[in-house]
C-alpha positions as CSV (number, residue, x, y, z in Angstrom):
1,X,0.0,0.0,0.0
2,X,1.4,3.4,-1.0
3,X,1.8,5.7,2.4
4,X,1.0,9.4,2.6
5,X,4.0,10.8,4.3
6,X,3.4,13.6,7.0
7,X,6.3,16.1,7.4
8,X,6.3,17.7,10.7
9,X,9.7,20.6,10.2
10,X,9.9,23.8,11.4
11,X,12.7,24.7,9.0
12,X,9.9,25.4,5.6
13,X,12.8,25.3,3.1
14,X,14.0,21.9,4.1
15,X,10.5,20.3,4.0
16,X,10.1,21.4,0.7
17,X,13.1,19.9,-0.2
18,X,11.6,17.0,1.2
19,X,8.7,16.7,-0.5
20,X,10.1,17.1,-4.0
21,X,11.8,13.7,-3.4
22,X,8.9,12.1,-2.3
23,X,6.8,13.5,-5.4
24,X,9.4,11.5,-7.2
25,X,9.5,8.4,-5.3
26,X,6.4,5.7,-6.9
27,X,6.5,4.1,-3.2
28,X,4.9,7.1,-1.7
29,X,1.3,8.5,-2.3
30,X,2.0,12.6,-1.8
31,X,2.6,14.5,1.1
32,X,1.3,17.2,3.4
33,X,4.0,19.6,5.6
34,X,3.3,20.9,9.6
35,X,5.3,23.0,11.1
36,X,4.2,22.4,15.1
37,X,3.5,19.7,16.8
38,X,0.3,21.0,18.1
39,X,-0.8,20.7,14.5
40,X,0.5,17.3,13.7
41,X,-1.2,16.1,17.0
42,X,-4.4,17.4,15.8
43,X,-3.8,15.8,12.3
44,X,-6.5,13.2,11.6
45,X,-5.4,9.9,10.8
46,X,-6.6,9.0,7.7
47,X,-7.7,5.5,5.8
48,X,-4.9,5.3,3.5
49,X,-1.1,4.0,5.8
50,X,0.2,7.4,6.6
51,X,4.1,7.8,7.6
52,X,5.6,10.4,9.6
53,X,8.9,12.4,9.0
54,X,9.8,14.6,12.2
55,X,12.4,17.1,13.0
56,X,14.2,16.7,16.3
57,X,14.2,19.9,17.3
58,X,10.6,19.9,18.0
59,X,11.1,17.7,21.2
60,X,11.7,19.6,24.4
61,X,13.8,17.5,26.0
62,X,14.4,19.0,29.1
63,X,10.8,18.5,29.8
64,X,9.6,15.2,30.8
65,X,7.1,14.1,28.6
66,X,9.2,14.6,25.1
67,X,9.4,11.5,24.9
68,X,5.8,10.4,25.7
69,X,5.6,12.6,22.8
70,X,7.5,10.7,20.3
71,X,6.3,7.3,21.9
72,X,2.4,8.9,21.3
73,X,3.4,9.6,17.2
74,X,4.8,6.2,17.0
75,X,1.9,4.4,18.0
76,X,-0.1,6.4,15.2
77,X,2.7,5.5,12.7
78,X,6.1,4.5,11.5
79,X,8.2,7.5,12.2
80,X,11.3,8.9,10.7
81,X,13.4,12.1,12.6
82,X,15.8,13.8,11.4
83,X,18.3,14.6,14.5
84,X,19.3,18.1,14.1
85,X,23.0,19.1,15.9
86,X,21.8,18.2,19.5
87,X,23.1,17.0,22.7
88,X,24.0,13.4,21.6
89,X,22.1,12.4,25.4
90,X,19.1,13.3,23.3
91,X,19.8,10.6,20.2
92,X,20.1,8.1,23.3
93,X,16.9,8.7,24.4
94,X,15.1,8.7,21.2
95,X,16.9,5.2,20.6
96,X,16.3,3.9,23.7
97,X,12.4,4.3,23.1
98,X,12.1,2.9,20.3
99,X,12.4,5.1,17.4
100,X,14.8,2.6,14.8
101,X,15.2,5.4,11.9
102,X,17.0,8.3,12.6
103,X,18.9,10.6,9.9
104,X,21.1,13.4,10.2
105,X,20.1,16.9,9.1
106,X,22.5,17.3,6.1
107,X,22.1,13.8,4.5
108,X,22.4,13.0,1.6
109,X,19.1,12.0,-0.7
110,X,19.6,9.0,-1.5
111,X,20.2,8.1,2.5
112,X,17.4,10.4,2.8
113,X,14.9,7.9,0.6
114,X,16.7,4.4,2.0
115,X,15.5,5.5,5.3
116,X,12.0,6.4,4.4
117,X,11.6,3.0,2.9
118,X,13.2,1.2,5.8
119,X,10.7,3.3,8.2
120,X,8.2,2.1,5.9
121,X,8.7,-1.5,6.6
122,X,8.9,-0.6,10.5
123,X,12.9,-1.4,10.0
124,X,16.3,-0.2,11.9
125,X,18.1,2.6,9.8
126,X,20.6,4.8,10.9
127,X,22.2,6.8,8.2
128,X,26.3,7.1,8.4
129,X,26.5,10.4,10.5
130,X,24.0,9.1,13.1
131,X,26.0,5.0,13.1
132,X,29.0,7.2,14.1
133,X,27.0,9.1,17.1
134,X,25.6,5.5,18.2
135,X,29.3,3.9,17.9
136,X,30.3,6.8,20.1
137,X,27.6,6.9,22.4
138,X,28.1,3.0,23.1
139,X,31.4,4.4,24.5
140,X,29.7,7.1,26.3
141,X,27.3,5.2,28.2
142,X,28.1,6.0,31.7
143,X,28.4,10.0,31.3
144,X,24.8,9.8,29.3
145,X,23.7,7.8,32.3
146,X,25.0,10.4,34.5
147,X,23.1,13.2,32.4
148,X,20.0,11.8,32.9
149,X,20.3,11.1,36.5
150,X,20.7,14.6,36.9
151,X,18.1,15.8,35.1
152,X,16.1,13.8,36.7
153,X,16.8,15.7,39.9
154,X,14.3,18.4,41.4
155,X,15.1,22.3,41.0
156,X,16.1,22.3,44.8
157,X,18.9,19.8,44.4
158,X,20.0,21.3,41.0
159,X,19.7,24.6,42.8
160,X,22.0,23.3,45.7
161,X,24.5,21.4,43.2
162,X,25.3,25.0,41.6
163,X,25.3,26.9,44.3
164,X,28.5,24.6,45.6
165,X,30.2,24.8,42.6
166,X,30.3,28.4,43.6
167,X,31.7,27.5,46.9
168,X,28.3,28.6,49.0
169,X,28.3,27.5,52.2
170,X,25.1,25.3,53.6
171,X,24.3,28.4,55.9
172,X,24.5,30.9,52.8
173,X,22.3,28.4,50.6
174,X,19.6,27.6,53.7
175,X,19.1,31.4,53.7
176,X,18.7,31.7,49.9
177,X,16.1,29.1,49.7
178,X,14.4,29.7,53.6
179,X,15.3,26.5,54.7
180,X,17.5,25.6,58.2
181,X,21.0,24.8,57.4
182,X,20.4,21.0,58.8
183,X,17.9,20.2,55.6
184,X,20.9,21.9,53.5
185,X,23.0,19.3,54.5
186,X,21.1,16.6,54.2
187,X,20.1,17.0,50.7
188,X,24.1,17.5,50.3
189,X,24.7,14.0,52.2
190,X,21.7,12.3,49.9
191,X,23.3,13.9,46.6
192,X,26.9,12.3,47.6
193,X,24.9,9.0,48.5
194,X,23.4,9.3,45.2
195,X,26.2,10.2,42.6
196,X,28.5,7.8,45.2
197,X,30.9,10.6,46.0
198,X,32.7,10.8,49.0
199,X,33.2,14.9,49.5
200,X,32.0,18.2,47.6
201,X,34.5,18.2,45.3
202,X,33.2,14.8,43.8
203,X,29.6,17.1,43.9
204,X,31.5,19.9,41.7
205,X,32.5,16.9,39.3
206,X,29.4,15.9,38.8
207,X,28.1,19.4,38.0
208,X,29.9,20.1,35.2
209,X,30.4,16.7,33.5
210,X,26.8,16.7,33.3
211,X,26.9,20.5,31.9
212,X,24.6,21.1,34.6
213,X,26.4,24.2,35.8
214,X,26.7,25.6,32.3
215,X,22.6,25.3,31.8
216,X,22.7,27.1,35.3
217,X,25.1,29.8,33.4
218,X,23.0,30.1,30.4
219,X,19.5,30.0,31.9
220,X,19.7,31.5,35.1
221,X,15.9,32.2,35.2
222,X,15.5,28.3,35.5
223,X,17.0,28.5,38.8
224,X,15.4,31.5,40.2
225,X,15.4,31.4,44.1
226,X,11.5,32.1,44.3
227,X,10.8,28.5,42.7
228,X,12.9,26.6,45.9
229,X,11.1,28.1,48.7
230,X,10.0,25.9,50.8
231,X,9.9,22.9,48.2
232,X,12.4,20.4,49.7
233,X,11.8,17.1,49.0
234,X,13.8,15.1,51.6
């Protein structure tokens, strides 16, 4: 059966692109372009086998259902993403939940069409940039196992985490957040229990091989002091 494909991009050039090389391929029946994944949620799933081409970049994956996102698509139809020049933690997760065909942004048309057929036949496709990232990553996997323990963390530890990397004391951080400087420290204790470090420095460590300290840099409004009040979770 020939399959409508569904391309969900925000980048309108590159989608067009896309579709002239479906136009030309006899194994597809047409095509129809959304920009948002509010839209392509809302997209009614027709008679004829649909298949559904996403960019990456549309997950949020810093929030926690992204990938409830991509697992909800897949259940509608074989998907295809094209994994934009992300964190390679992200390509993990999409891998690890199930999504087999993955293609780099810049590839190449004919690796482009291969994995639009192998999604098609619900196969595993990785184009050559993307087997190099996986290759990688299988060498990788206890700092990507690190990443996401820390991002699973709540805003008060993450809070705490950065705030010793800046050398605060547990007095100067309890006062920040209104807490006593007791529940400081034991949130300090349980995050070295956690990670399975013996002092703060192993705490620092852990900050910034994750690159939690640079998000903390970059996005200080994440971590503003009026979200931690009184939110401890010990």
């Amino acid at each position: 059966m020939l399959s409508q494909v569904i391309i969900c991009d925000q980048q309108r050039v590159y989608a067009l692109g896309s579709s002239s090389l479906i136009n030309d391929n006899p194994l597809f029946n047409g095509h129809r372009i959304i920009d948002n994944l509010v839209d392509l949620n809302q997209f009614p799933i027709q008679g004829l086998s649909q298949l559904l081409v996403v960019d990456s970049s549309l997950f949020d994956f810093k929030q926690s259902n992204a990938i409830a996102q991509v697992l909800e698509l897949k259940k509608r139809m074989p998907v295809m993403v094209v994994f934009n020049d992300e964190e390679d933690v992200h390509l993990y997760q999409l891998i690890d939940n199930g999504i087999s065909v993955i293609v780099a942004r810049n590839v190449s048309s004919v690796e482009w069409l291969k994995a639009l057929e192998m999604a098609k036949q619900d196969k595993i496709y990785f184009c050559s940039t993307i087997s190099a990232k996986v290759f990688s990553l299988v060498n990788h996997m206890e700092k990507i196992k690190l990443f996401e323990k820390v991002q699973q963390l709540n805003r008060y530890d993450k809070y705490i985490l950065v705030r010793i990397c800046e050398e605060a004391s547990s007095k100067q951080i309890a006062f920040e957040v209104g807490h006593s400087k007791r529940t400081i420290e034991s949130h300090r204790t349980k995050l070295m229990q956690m990670f399975e470090v013996k002092n703060l420095a192993g705490l620092v460590k852990i900050a910034f091989t994750s690159k939690l300290y640079d998000d903390y840099l970059s996005n200080p409004g994440l971590y503003d002091l009026t979200l931690f009040a009184k939110t401890s979770a010990l």
